[in-house]
N, C-alpha and C positions, 0 to 999 in steps of 0.2 A: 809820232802819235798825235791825235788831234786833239785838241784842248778847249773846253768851252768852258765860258766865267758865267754862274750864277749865285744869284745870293744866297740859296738855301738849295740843297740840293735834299727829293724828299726820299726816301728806299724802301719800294713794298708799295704794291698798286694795291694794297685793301682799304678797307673802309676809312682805317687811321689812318693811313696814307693820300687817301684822296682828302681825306678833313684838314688835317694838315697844311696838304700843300693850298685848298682856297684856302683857308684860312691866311698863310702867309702871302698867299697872293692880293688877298682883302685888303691887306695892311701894306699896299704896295711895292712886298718885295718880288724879284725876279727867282720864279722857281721851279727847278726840272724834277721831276718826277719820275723817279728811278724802275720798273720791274726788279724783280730779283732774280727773274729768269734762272728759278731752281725747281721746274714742275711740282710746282705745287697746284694747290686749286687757285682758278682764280671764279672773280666774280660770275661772270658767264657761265660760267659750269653749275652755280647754285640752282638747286629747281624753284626757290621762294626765296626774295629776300621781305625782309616786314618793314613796313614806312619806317625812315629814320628821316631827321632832320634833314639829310641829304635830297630824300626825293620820296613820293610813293611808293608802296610795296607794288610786286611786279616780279614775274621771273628774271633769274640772274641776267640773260639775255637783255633784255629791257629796262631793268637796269646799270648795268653796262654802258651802253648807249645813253640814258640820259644822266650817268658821269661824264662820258666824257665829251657831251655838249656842254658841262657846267665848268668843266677843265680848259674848255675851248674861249669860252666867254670870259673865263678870269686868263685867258691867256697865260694859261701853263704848260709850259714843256712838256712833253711825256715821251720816253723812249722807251720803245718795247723789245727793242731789240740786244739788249745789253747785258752783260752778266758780268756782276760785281766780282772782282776779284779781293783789292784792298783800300784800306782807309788810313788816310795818316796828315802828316800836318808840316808844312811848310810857311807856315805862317797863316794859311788861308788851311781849311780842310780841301785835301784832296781826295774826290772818289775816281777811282781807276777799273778799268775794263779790260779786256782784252785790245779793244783798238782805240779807244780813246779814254780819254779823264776829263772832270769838272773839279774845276777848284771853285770853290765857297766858301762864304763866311762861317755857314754853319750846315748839318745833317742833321736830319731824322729820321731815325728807322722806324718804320712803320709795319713789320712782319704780320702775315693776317695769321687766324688761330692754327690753321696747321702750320706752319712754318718751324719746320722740327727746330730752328736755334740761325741765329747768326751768325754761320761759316764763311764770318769774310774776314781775312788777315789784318790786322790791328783794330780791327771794330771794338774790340772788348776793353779798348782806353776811352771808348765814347757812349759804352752802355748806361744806360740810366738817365741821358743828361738829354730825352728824345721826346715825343708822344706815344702812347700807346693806347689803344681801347681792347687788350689782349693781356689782362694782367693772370691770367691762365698761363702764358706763354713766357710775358716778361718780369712776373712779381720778382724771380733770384736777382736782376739786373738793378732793383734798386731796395738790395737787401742796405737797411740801419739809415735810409733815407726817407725823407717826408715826404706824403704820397697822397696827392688826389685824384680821386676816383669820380667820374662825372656819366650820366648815364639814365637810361631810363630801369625803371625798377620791371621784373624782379631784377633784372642783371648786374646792375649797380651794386645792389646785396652781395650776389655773388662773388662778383671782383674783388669787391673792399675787405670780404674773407678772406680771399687768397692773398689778396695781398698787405693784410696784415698776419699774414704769416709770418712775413720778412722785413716790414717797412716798420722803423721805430716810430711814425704816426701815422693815421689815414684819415684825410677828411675825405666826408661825402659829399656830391652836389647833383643831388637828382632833379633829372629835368624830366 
């Protein structure tokens, strides 16, 4: 099986997942970019996305596309082709595939809002400890944890609701 070394490996081509990984790329780490290759929606399929920090609003299509010229520029990895099987720890995390694995220092799942749950085999010893802009999807992941919520409003409101459902704090930091 093939083995590729990066320093963060990111899981989930959405929004949080593409912020993410520039993000870590900003800060000079080496980082691939996972699909989750569980047909879910992805970006492309949206008939409107609305400007975010990332880029212009634009149909999904067009957005799309100027992701993944901004993925290109910060020179991040991205596999489309892959499907998570499991997550576990050898010192390094390893994420594994069907025909190949990435060890890394470190994951983050990034599941976009319909992503019914993380159905990959030992994931749920690394829940919580990720990014998320999907606290609809992952508030149970960091139930009795302190929790910020960043965001533009209304939707900021909304999240830091849900996820003080579960989280023993929440700060806000609306942008």
């Amino acid at each position: 099986m093939k083995v590729a070394r990066a320093g963060y490996a990111v899981i989930g081509h959405s929004l949080a997942g593409i912020s993410a990984a520039l993000t870590l790329a900003k800060a000079g780490e080496h980082v691939t970019l996972l699909d989750f290759h569980r047909h879910t929606d992805t970006l492309a399929e949206l008939p409107r996305i609305q400007s975010t920090l990332l880029g212009a609003s634009g149909s999904g299509v067009t957005f799309e596309r100027a992701m993944q010229e901004l993925l290109e520029q910060a020179t991040v990895e991205r596999q489309t082709d892959c499907f998570i099987e499991r997550v576990y720890s050898d010192g390094n995390v390893i994420v594994e595939g069907h025909d190949r694995r990435w060890s890394c220092r470190g994951v983050v799942f990034a599941p976009n809002g319909t992503e019914p749950g993380i159905d990959i085999e030992g994931s749920s010893a690394l829940q919580g400890f990720g990014v998320s802009y999907s606290a609809s999807g992952d508030a149970p992941f960091f139930l009795a944890r302190r929790v910020a919520v960043y965001g533009d409003a209304p939707r900021v409101i909304e999240h830091a609701w849900i996820a003080a459902q579960y989280a023993s704090e929440v700060v806000v930091d609306e942008r």
